[in-house]
N, C-alpha and C positions, 0 to 999 in steps of 0.2 A: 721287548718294548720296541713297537714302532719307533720312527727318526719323528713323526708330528709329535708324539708325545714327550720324546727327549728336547725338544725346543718351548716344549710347554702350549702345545693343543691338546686337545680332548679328543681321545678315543673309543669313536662310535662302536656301537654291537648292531648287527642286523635290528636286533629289537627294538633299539632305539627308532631309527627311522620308520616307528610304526604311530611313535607316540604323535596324536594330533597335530601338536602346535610345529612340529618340526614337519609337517604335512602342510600344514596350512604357510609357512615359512615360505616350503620349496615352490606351493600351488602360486603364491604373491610374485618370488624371486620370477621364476620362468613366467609369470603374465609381464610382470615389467619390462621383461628383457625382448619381450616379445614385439616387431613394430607391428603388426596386427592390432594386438591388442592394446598396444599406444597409441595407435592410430583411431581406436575406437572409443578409449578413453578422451582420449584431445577434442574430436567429434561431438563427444557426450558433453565435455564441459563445454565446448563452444555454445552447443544447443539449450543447453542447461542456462550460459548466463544469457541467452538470447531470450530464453523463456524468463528471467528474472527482468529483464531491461524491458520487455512489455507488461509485467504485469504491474512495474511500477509507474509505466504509461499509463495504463488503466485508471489506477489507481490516482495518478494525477491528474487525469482526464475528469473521473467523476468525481474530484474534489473541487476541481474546474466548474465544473456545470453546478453542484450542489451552489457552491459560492454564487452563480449566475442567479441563479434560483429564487436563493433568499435575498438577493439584492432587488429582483422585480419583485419581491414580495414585499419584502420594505418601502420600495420608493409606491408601490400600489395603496400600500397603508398611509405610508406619508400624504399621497393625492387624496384620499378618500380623507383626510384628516383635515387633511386643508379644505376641503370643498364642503364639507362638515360646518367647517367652523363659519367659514364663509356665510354659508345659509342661516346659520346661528343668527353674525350680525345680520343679517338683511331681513329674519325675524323681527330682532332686536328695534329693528330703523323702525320696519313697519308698524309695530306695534307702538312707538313714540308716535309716528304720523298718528295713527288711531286716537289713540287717548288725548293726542293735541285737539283733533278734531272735534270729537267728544266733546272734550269740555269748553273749544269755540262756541261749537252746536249749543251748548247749555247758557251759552250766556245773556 
């Protein structure tokens, strides 16, 4: 018996170190320890939230404009509602002038 397994580690067989997960283990351990590869990580996240921090510019940009949009659409509806209405009365007037006249004329 090994001295690791008389303290209470576990003793690898070559075949072990074939099995995946203990591949995929060491491939993780040596990237981390690596500063290349931390350096290329750190890099990726920097650009990563760089790429998030504009796309939620974007995104509040044309939530911006949208709002812009339908606000001169409304105040355009509002104008045309008013000016509508406007004509309405002046209709309204004229056709009392008329029929006052009217029934002047008839008397």
């Amino acid at each position: 018996m090994s001295e690791l397994t008389q303290t209470g580690g576990y003793d690898m067989n070559a075949k072990d170190y074939m099995k995946p997960e203990v591949g995929v283990a060491v491939a993780v351990t040596a990237a981390l320890t690596s500063p290349r590869v931390r350096g290329i990580l750190r890099r990726g996240a920097v650009y990563g939230m760089a790429g998030v921090l504009m796309a939620g510019d974007a995104i509040a940009s044309a939530a911006r404009s949208t709002t812009r949009a339908a606000q001169k659409v409304a105040a355009s509806a509002e104008n045309a509602s008013q000016a509508a209405t406007e004509q309405a009365k002046a209709d309204m007037e004229r056709n009392k002038e008329v029929k006052l006249a009217e029934a002047n004329a008839g008397e």
